[in-house]
C-alpha positions as CSV (number, residue, x, y, z in Angstrom):
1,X,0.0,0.0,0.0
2,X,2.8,2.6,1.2
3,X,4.4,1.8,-2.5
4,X,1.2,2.1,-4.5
5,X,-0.2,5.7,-2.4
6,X,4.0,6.7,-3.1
7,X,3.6,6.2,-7.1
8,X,0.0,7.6,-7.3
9,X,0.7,11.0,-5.1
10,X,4.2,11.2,-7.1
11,X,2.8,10.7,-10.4
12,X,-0.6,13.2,-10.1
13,X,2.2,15.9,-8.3
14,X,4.1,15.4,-11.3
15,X,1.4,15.8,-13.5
16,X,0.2,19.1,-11.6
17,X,3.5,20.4,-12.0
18,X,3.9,20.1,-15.3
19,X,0.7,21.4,-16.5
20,X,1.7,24.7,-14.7
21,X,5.0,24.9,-16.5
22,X,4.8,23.4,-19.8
23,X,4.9,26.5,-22.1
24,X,8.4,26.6,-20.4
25,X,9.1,22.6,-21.3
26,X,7.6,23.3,-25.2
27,X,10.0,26.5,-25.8
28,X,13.2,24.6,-24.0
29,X,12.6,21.6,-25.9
30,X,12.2,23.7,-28.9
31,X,15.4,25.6,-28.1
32,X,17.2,22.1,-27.5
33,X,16.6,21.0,-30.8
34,X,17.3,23.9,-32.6
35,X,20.5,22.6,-35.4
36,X,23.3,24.7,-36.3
37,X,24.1,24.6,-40.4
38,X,27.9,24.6,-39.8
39,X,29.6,21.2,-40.9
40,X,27.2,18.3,-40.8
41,X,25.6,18.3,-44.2
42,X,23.0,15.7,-43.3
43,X,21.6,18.2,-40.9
44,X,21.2,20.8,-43.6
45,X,17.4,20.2,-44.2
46,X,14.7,22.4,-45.1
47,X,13.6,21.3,-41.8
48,X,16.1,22.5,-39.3
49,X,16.5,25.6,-40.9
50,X,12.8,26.2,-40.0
51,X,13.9,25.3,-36.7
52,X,17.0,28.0,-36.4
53,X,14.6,30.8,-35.2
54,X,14.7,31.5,-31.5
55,X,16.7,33.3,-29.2
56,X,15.6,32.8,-25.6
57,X,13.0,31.5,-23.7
58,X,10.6,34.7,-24.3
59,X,11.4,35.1,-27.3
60,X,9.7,31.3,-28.4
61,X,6.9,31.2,-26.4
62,X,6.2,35.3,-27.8
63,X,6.9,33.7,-31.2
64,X,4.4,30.5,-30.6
65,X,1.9,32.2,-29.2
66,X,1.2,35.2,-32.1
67,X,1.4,32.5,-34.7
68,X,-0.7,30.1,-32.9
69,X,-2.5,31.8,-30.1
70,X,-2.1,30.7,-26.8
71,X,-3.4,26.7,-27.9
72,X,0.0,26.8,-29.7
73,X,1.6,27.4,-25.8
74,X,0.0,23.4,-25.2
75,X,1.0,21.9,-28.6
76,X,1.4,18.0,-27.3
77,X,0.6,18.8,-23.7
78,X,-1.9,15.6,-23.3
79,X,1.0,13.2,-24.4
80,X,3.6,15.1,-22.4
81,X,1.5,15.3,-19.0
82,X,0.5,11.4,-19.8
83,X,4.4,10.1,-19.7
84,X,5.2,12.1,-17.1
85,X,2.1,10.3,-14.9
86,X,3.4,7.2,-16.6
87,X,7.0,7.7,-16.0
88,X,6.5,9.1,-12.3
89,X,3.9,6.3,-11.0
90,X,6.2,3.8,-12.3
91,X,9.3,5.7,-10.7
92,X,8.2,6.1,-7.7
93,X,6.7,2.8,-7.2
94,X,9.7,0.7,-7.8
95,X,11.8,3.0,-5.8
96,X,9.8,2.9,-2.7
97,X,9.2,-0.5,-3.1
98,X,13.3,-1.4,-3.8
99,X,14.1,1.9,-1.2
100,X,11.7,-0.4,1.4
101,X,13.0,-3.8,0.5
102,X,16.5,-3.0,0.7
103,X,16.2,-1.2,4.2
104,X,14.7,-4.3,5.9
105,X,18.0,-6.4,4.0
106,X,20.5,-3.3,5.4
107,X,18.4,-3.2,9.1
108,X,18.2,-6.6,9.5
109,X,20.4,-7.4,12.3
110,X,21.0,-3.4,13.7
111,X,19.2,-4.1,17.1
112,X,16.9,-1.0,16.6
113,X,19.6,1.0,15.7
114,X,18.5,2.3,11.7
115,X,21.2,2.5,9.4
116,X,20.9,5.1,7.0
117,X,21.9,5.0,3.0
118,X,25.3,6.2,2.0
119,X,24.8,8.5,-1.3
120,X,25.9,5.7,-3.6
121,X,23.1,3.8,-1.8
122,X,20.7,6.1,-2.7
123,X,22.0,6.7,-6.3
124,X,21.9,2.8,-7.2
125,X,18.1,2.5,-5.8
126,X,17.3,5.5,-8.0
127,X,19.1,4.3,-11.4
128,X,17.5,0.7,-11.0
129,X,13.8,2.5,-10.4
130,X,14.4,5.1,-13.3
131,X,15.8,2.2,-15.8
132,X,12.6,0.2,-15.2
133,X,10.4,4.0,-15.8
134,X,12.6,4.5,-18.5
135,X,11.6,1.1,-20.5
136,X,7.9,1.6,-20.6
137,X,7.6,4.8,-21.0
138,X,10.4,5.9,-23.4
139,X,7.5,5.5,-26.8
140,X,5.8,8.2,-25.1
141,X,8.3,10.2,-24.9
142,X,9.4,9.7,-28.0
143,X,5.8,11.2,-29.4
144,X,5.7,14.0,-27.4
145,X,8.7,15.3,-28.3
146,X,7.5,14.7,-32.0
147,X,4.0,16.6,-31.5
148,X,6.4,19.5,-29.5
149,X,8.7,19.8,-32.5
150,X,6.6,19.3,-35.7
151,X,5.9,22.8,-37.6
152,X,2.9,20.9,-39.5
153,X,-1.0,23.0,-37.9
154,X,-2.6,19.8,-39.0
155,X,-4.3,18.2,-35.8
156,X,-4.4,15.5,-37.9
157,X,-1.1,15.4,-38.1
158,X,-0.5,15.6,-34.6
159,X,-2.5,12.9,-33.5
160,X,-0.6,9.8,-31.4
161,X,-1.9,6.9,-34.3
162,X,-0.7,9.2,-37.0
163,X,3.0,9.6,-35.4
164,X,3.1,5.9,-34.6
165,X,2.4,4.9,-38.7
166,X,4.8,8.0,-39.6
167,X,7.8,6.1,-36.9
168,X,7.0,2.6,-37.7
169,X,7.5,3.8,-41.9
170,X,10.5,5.6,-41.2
171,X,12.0,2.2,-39.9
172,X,10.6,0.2,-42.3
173,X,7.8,-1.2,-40.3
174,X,9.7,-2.3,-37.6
175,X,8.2,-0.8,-34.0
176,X,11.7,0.0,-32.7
177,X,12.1,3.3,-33.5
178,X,9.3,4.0,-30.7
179,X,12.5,3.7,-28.3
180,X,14.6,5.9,-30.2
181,X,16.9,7.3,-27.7
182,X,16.6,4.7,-25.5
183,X,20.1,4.5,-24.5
184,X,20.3,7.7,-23.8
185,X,17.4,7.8,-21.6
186,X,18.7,4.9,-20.0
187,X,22.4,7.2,-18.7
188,X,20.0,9.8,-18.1
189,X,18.1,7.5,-15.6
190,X,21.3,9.6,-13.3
191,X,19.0,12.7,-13.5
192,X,16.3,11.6,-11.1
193,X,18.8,9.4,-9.0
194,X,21.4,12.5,-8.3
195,X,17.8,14.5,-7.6
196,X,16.3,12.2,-4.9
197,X,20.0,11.6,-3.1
198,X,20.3,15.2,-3.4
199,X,16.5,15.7,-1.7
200,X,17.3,13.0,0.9
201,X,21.0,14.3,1.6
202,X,19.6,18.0,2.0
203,X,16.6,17.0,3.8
204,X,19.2,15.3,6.2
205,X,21.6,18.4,6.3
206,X,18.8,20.9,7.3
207,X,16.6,18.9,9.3
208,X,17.1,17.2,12.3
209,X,17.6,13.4,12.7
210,X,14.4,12.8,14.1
211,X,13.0,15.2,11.8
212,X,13.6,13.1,8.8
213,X,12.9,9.9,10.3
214,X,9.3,10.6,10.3
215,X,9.2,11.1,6.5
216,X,8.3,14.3,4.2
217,X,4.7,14.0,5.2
218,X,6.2,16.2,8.0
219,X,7.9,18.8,6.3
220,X,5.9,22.1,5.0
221,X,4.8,22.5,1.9
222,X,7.6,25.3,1.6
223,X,10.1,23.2,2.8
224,X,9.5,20.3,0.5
225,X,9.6,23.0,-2.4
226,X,13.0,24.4,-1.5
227,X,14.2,21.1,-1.2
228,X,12.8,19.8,-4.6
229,X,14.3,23.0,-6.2
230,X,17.8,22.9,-4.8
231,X,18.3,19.0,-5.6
232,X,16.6,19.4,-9.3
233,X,19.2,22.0,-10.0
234,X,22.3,19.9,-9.2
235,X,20.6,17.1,-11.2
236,X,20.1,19.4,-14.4
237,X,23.6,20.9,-14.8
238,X,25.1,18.2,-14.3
239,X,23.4,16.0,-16.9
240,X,22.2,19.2,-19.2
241,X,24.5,17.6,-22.3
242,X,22.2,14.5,-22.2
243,X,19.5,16.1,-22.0
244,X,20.1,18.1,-25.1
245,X,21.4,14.6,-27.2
246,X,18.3,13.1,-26.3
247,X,16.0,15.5,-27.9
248,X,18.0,16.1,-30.7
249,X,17.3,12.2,-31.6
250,X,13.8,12.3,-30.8
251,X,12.8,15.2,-32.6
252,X,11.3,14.8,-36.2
253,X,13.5,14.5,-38.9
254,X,16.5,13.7,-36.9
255,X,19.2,12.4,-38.4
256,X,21.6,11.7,-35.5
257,X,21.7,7.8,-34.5
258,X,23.5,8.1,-31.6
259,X,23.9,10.3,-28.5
260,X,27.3,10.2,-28.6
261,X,27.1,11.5,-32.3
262,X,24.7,14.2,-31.1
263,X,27.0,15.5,-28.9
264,X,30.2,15.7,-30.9
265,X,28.0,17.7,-33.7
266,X,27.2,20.2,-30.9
267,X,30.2,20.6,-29.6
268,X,31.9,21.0,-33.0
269,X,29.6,23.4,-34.2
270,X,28.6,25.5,-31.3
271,X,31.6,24.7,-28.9
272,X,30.8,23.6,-25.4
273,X,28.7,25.9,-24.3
274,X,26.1,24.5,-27.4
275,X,26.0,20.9,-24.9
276,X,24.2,23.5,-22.5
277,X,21.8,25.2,-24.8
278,X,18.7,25.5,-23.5
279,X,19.9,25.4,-20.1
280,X,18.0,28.4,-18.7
281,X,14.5,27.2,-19.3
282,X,15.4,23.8,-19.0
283,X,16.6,24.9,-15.1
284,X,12.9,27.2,-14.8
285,X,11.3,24.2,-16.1
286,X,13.3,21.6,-14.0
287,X,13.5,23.7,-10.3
288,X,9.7,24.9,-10.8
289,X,8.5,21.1,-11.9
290,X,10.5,19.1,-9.3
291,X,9.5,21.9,-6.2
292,X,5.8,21.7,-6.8
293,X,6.4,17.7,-7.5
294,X,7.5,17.5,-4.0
295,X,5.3,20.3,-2.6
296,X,2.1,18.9,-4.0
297,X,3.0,15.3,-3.1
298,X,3.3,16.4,0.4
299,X,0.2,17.8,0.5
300,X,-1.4,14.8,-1.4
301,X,-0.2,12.1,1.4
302,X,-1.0,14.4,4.1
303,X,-4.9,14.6,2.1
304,X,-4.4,11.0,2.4
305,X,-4.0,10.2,5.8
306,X,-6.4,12.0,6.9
307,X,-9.0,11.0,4.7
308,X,-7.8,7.3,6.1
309,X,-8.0,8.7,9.5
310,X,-11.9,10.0,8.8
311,X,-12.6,6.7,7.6
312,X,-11.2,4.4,10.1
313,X,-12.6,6.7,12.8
314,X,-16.4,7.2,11.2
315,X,-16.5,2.9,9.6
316,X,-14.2,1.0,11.4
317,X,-15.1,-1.8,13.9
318,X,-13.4,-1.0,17.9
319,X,-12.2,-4.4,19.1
320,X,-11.8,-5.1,22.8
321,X,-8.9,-6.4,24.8
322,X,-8.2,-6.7,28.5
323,X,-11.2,-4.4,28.9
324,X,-9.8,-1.5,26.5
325,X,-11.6,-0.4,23.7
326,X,-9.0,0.2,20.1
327,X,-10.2,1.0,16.5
């Protein structure tokens, strides 16, 4: 139960979240997969020199929303919002689950005494959670970023079966190309995992002891957003270059096969600061998202509990023993 009300209080906060920001996640993916003519010939499509148009932030979602209106602002929103439910339910309830297993393995014989997790602990049960995420809902991913990135107005064209018969064509009717990136997504599995030992670490550094024991059900909502936003920002510089590979082989019409290939291309033609591009929204997007993820999840399991609490107090049988009543 305590893995399942974890994964379904993660994965609505992260849903929440991301409906507030995502004008910010459609112009950063934009921006990430914006392709720089010099060198590269195969890049040199019609396509990405659409694509070489915006300066910041602003300036896209400015751009977007007098071509489009402000429906353009929510271009592939419903698929977006969907993997991240999909990818944060699934997240969170493998790494409560493994988090909770392991625990009871490490605690076994400490005489009451509970031993903590080391911060290579705490990195290795969030890469095995996010690698399992990562496997189901990397085809959704791979569409959103397609309905993001497409210049076509056509809803048509921007419907999920449409994008599915365009991928399977483009590989020849083979279904792989739905995990396009996959690889990538796989290494990037470090995002989450240096986020949540960041969280954990933090939490640990500016609360007390017995503080933390008791679980972030105990900490403000303000508290559980500073947190979210100071571990999320570790996580993003540190794996921004990944980030950027992995769009730029999920976009439409990429021709990059490779992360790795991705990533010497940017770096060639836009020098290192081009494996950072998109870095400023990607950090508004990332802090915003992952403090209301963990301020709205607080406030979801606290809604919880006490909803339990109602119930077990208003249907809930009292037993008796030795003469004292219990519920």
């Amino acid at each position: 139960m305590a893995s399942f009300e974890a994964a379904l209080t993660g994965a609505v906060a992260s849903s929440l979240a991301n409906i507030a920001v995502y004008p910010l996640d459609l112009s950063k993916t934009l921006l990430q997969t914006q392709v720089d003519q010099k060198g590269y010939e195969e890049q040199k499509s019609e396509e990405s020199t659409r694509d070489r148009k915006y300066n910041s932030a602003l300036d896209c979602i400015y751009r977007i929303f007098k071509a489009r209106g402000f429906k353009g602002l929510y271009q592939g929103m419903t698929t977006s919002v969907l993997a991240s439910f999909i990818q944060s339910f699934c997240y969170f309830f493998w790494y409560t689950l493994i988090r909770k297993y392991y625990s009871s393995i490490k605690n076994k014989g400490a005489r009451g005494r509970y031993a903590g997790f080391s911060t290579f602990e705490e990195l290795l049960l969030g890469v095995v959670a996010a690698a399992t995420s990562q496997l189901l809902t990397n085809p959704v991913s791979v569409i959103s970023t397609r309905q993001q990135t497409m210049s076509s107005k056509s809803s048509e064209d921007a419907k999920v079966g449409h994008i599915v018969k365009q991928i399977v064509k483009e590989q020849n009717g083979s279904i792989t190309g739905l995990w396009k990136g996959l690889k990538v997504s796989l290494v990037l599995t470090i995002n989450p995992s240096i986020t949540y030992a960041s969280y954990q670490k933090l939490k640990s550094a500016f609360f007390s002891a017995d503080d933390s024991s008791r679980g972030n059900t105990q900490l403000s909502a303000g508290q559980n957003f500073m947190l979210g936003v100071l571990s999320k920002m570790i996580s993003t510089i540190i794996t921004q270059p990944l980030i950027v590979s992995k769009a730029s082989l999920q976009r439409r019409g990429s021709k990059f096969t490779s992360f790795q290939q991705v990533l010497v291309f940017l770096y060639q033609t836009e020098g290192v600061l081009g494996l950072w591009k998109g870095i400023r929204p990607q950090l508004a997007k990332g802090v915003l998202v992952q403090g209301l993820l963990f301020m709205f999840k607080g406030e979801l399991s606290k809604f919880i509990h006490k909803l339990l609490l109602v119930y077990v107090r208003k249907f809930a049988k009292p037993t008796i023993r030795n003469g004292k009543q219990f519920l």
